[in-house]
C-alpha positions in Angstrom: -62.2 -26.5 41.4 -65.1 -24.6 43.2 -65.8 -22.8 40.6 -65.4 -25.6 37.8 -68.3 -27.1 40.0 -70.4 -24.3 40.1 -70.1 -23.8 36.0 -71.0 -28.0 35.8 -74.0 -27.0 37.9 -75.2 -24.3 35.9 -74.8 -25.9 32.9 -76.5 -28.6 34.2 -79.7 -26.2 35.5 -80.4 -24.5 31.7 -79.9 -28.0 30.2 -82.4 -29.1 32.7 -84.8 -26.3 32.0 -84.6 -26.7 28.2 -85.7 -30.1 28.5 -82.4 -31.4 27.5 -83.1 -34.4 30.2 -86.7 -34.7 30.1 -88.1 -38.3 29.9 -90.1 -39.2 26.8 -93.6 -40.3 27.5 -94.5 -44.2 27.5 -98.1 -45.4 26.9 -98.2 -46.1 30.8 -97.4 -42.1 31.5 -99.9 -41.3 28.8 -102.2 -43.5 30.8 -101.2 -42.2 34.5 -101.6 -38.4 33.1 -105.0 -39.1 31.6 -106.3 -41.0 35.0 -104.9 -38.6 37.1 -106.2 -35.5 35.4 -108.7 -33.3 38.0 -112.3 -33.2 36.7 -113.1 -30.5 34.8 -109.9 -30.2 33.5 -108.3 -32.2 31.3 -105.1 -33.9 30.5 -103.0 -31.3 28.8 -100.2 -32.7 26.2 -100.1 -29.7 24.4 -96.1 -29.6 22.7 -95.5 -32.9 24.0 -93.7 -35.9 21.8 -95.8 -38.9 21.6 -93.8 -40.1 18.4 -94.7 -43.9 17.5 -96.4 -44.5 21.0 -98.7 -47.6 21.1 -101.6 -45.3 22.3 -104.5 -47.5 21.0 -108.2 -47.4 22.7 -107.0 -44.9 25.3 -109.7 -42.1 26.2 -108.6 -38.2 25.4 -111.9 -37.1 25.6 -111.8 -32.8 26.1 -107.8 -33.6 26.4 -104.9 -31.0 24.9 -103.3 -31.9 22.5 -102.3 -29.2 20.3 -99.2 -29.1 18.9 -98.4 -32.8 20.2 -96.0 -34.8 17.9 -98.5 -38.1 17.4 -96.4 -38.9 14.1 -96.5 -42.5 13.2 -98.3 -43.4 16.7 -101.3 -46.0 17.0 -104.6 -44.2 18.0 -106.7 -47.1 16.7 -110.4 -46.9 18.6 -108.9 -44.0 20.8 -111.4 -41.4 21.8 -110.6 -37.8 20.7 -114.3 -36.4 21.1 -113.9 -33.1 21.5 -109.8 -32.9 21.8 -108.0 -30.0 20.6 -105.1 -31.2 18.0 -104.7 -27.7 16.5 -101.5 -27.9 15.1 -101.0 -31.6 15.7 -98.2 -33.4 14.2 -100.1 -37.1 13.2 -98.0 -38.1 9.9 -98.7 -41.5 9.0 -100.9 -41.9 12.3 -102.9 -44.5 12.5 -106.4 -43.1 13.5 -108.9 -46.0 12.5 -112.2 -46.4 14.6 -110.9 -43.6 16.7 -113.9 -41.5 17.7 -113.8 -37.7 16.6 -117.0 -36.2 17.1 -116.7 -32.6 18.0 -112.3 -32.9 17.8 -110.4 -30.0 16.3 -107.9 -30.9 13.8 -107.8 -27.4 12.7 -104.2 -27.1 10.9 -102.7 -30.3 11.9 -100.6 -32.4 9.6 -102.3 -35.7 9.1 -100.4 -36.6 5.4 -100.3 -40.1 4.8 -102.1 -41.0 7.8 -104.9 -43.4 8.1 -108.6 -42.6 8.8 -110.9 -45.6 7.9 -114.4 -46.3 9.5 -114.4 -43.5 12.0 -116.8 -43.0 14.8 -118.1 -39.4 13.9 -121.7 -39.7 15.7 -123.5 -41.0 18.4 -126.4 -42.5 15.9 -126.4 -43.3 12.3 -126.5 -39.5 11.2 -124.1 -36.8 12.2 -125.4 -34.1 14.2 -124.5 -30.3 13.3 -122.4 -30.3 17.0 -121.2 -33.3 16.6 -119.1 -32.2 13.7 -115.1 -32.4 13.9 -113.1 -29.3 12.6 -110.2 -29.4 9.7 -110.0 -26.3 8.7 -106.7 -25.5 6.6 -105.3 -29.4 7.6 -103.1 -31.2 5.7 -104.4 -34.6 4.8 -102.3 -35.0 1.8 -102.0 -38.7 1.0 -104.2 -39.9 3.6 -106.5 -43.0 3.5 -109.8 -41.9 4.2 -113.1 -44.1 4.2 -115.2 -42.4 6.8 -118.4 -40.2 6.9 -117.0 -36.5 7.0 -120.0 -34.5 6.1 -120.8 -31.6 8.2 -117.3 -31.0 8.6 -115.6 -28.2 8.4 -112.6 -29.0 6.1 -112.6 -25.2 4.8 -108.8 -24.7 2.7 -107.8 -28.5 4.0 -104.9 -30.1 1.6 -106.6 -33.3 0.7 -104.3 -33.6 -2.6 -103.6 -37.3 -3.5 -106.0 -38.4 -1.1 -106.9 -41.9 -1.5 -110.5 -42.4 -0.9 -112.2 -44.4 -3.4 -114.4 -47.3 -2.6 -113.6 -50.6 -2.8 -115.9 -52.2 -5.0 -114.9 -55.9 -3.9 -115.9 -55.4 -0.6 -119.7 -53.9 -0.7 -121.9 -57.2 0.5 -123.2 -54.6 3.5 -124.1 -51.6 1.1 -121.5 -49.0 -0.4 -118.8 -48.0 1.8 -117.8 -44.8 1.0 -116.0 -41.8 1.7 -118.9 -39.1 3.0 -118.5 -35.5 2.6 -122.0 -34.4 2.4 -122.8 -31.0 3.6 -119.0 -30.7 4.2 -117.7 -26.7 4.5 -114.8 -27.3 1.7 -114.2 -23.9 0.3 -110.9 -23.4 -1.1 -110.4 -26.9 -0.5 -107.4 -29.1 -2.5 -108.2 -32.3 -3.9 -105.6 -32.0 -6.8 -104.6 -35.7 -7.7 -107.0 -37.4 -5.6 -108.2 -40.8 -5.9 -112.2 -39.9 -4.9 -114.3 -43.0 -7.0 -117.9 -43.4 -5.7 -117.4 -40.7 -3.4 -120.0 -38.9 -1.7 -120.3 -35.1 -1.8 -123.8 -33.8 -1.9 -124.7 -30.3 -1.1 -121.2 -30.0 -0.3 -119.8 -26.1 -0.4 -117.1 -26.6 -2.4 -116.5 -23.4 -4.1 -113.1 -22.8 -5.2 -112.1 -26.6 -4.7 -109.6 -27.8 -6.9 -109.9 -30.9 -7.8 -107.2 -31.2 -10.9 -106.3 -34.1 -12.0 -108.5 -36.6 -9.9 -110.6 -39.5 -10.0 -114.1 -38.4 -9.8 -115.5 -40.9 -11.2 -119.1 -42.2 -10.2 -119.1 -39.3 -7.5 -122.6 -37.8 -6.3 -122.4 -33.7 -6.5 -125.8 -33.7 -6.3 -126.6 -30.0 -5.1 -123.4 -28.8 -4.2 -121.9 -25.4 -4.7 -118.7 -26.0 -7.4 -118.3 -21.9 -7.9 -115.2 -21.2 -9.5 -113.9 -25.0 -8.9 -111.3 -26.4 -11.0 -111.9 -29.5 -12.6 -109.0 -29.6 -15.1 -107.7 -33.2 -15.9 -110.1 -34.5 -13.8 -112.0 -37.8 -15.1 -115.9 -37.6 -14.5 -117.3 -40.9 -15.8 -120.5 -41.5 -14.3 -120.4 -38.4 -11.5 -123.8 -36.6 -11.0 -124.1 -32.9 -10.7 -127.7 -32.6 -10.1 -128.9 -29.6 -9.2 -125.2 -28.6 -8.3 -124.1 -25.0 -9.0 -121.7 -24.3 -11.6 -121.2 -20.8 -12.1 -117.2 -20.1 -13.1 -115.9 -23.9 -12.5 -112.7 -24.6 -15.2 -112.4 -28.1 -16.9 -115.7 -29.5 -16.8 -116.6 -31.5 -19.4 -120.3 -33.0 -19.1 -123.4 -31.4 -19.5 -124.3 -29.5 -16.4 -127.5 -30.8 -14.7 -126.4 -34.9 -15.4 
């Protein structure tokens, strides 16, 4: 019987250690760890399962959060400036009016998640630092109406994204997805929905942006080296002063 005890207990100790038995996190430990981090160093959720968690207008400014499992969870008007979510998990998050200036989103998964009306600067134009990082993301399927440029977004999976403006709801100027001065080299856009979209002086060599909706899109002075345009539809997009050199597909007059 001693023994039977002992082999319980063990058991018991490497199930413990594993994690077998550790608690999920609720908004209110969320809330306690962020309080109670020390200053000058933040709360760390790195690996951690927020899955579906109600975490809405909570403040993870300079907070951890790489590899964190925030799939499905409610970050509406939360504050991510300057969070790391390398590696993220934030499938079908909801991230609108969250505040990302300076975040990294570097190789998170962020497919069919929600992005509208970000807070991405302190004024009405984005400064250089204040510029959030996807580089090599996946925003596949995602719903984004926010002002990207200065990004980096370099090799991001943007394919299917749906980002065209609404052109019911305009009484306040076009709203519009902004990608101006954006770093997407090697970016993928296949399939996405990008009407009235904004991409001036853009770096989008090597994009592909196959079978999307570019319609009415501003490429004024962007680099589209070696871009593929193939079964794209460009009604009304202007390539002004844009660079050309190799893109596949195109089918208006360069210079419109």
């Amino acid at each position: 019987m001693h023994l039977a005890s002992c082999v319980v207990w063990i058991v018991c100790l490497l199930l413990s250690g594993s994690g077998a038995f550790a608690a999920e996190l609720t908004r209110a430990g969320v809330e306690s760890a962020l309080a109670s981090a020390p200053a000058g160093h933040p709360a760390n959720f790195s690996g951690q399962s927020l899955v579906g968690l109600d975490l809405h207008d909570l403040d993870f400014t300079n907070a951890d959060l790489s590899g964190a499992n925030l799939s499905d969870a409610d970050l509406r008007g939360a504050k991510l400036v300057a969070a790391k979510l390398v590696g993220a998990k934030l499938m079908r998050a909801k991230l609108n009016l969250a505040w990302i200036m300076r975040a990294d989103f570097s190789h998170a998964d962020l497919s069919n998640a929600d992005l509208e009306t970000l807070v991405v600067s302190a004024g009405m134009e984005t400064q250089p630092q204040e510029a959030a990082a996807f580089v090599g993301a996946n925003l596949s399927g995602a719903k984004v109406m926010a002002r990207l440029s200065l990004d980096n977004m370099r090799g991001a999976d943007l394919s299917h994204l749906r980002a065209s403006a609404d052109m019911r709801n305009q009484s306040m100027g076009l709203i519009r997805a902004d990608f101006s001065q954006a770093n997407l080299v090697d970016a993928n856009f296949e399939g996405a929905s990008l009407e009235h979209a904004n991409f001036e002086f853009a770096k989008l060599s090597n994009a592909d942006f196959s079978g999307a909706d570019l319609n009415d899109v501003d490429f004024a002075g962007a680099d589209l080296t070696d871009a593929n345009f193939t079964g794209a539809t460009t009604i009304g997009a202007s390539f002004t002063n844009a660079t050309f050199h190799g893109a596949k597909g195109l089918t208006i007059t360069p210079g419109r």
